[in-house]
C-alpha positions as CSV (number, residue, x, y, z in Angstrom):
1,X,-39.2,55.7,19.9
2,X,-40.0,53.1,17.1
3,X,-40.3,55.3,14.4
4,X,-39.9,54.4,10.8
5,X,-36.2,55.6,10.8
6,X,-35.1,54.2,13.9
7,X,-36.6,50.9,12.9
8,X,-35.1,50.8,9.0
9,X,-31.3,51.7,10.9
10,X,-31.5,49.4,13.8
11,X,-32.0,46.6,11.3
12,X,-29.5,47.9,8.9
13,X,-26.9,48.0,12.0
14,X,-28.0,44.4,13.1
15,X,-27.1,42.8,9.6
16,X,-24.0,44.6,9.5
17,X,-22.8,43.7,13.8
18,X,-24.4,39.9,13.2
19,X,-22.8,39.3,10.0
20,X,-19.1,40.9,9.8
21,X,-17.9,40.1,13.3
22,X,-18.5,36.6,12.5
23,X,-16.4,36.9,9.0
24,X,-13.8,38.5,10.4
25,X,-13.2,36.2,13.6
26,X,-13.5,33.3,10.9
27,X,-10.9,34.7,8.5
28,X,-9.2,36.2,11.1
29,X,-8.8,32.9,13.6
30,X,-4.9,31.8,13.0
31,X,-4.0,35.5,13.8
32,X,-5.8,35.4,16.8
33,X,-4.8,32.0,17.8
34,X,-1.6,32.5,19.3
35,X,-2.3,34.8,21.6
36,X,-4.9,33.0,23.5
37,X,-3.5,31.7,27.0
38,X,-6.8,30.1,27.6
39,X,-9.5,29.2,25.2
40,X,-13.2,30.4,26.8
41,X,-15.2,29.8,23.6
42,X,-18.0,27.3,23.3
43,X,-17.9,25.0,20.4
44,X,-19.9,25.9,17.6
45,X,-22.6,23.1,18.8
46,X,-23.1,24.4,22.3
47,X,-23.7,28.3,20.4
48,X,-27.1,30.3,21.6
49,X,-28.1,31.6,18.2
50,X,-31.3,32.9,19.8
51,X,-29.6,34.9,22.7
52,X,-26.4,35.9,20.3
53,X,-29.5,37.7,17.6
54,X,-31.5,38.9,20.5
55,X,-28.5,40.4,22.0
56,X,-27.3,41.6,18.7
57,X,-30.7,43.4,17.7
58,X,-30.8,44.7,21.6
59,X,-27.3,46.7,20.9
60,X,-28.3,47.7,17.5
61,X,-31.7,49.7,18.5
62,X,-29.9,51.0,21.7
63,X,-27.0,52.4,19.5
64,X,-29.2,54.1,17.0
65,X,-31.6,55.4,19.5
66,X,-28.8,57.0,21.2
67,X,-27.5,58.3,17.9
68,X,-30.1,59.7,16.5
69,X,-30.5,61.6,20.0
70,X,-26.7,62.4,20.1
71,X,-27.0,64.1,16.9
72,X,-29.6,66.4,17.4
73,X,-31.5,65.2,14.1
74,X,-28.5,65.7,11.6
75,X,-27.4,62.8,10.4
76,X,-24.6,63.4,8.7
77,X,-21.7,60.7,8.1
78,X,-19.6,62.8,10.1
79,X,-21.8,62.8,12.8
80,X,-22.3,59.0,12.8
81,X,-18.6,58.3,12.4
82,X,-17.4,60.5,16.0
83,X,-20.3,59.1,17.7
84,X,-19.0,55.4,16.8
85,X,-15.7,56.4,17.8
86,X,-17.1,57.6,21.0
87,X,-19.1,54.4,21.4
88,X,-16.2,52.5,20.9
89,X,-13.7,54.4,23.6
90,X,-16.7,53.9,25.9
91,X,-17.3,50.4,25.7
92,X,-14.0,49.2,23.6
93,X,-11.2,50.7,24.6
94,X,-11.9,51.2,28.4
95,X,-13.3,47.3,28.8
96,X,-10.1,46.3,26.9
97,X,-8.0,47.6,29.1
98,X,-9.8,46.6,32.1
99,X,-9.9,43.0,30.7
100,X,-5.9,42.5,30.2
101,X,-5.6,44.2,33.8
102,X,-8.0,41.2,35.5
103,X,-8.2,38.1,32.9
104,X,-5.4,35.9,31.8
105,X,-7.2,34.3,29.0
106,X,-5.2,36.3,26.4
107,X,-2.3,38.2,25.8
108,X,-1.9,42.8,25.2
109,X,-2.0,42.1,21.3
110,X,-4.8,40.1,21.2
111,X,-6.9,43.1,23.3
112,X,-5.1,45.6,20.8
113,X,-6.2,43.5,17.8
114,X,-9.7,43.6,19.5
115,X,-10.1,47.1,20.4
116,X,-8.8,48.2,16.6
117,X,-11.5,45.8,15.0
118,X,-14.2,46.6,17.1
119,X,-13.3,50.2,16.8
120,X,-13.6,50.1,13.2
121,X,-17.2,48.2,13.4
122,X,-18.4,51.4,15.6
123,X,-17.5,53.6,13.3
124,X,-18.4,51.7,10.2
125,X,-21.8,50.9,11.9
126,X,-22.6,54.7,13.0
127,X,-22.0,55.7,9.6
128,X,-25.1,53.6,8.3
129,X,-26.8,54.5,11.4
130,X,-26.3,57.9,9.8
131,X,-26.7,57.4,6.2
132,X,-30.0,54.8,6.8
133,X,-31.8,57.8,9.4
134,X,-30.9,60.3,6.9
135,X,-33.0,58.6,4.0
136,X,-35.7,57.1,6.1
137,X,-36.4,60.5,8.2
């Protein structure tokens, strides 16, 4: 359960989901802009950094734990590529579109620019889920 491997990729995982997401939102925030209806965020003073890392780190063990049990102990970039893109219709895609059908905070092509991002991170993150588990096991 906290073995070597799983440790070394949950950690790898967490700097990659802390750090990038916040990047891209940053560089990314005029794009976004115009199709917010309402604006939901907190101001950057009012941010729980605590709960955002704790939650972060949470997310990142769970997804390697569950990859390195999806893939049956081969850990092959393959393998950690589908199973992001699996993680990501799971929890992306569906929640998108359940989130334009009840919220009017933002407009379709803000949940489409979402869903493709976030997609992307799953994918990107499985693979060093994969590659990290490969070298540490």
């Amino acid at each position: 359960m906290f073995s070597k491997s799983t440790i070394w990729s949950s950690l790898v995982v967490f700097v990659f989901f802390y750090i990038v997401p916040f990047l891209f939102f940053k560089a990314a925030e005029a794009c976004f802009e115009e199709y917010i209806i309402i604006d939901i965020t907190r101001p950057d003073a009012e941010y729980k950094i605590g709960w955002l890392t704790l939650g972060i780190l949470v997310m990142s063990y769970a997804f390697v734990h569950m990859f390195q049990k999806w893939s049956g102990g081969i850990f092959s970039n393959k393998k950690g590529f589908v199973f992001g893109l699996w993680v990501s219709l799971l929890v992306v895609v569906s929640m998108s579109l359940i989130r334009y059908a009840t919220h009017s905070a933002f407009q379709a092509p803000f949940y489409i620019l979402d869903g493709i991002f976030w997609t992307a991170m799953y994918a990107i993150g499985g693979v060093f889920a994969a590659i990290v588990s490969r070298t540490t096991s």
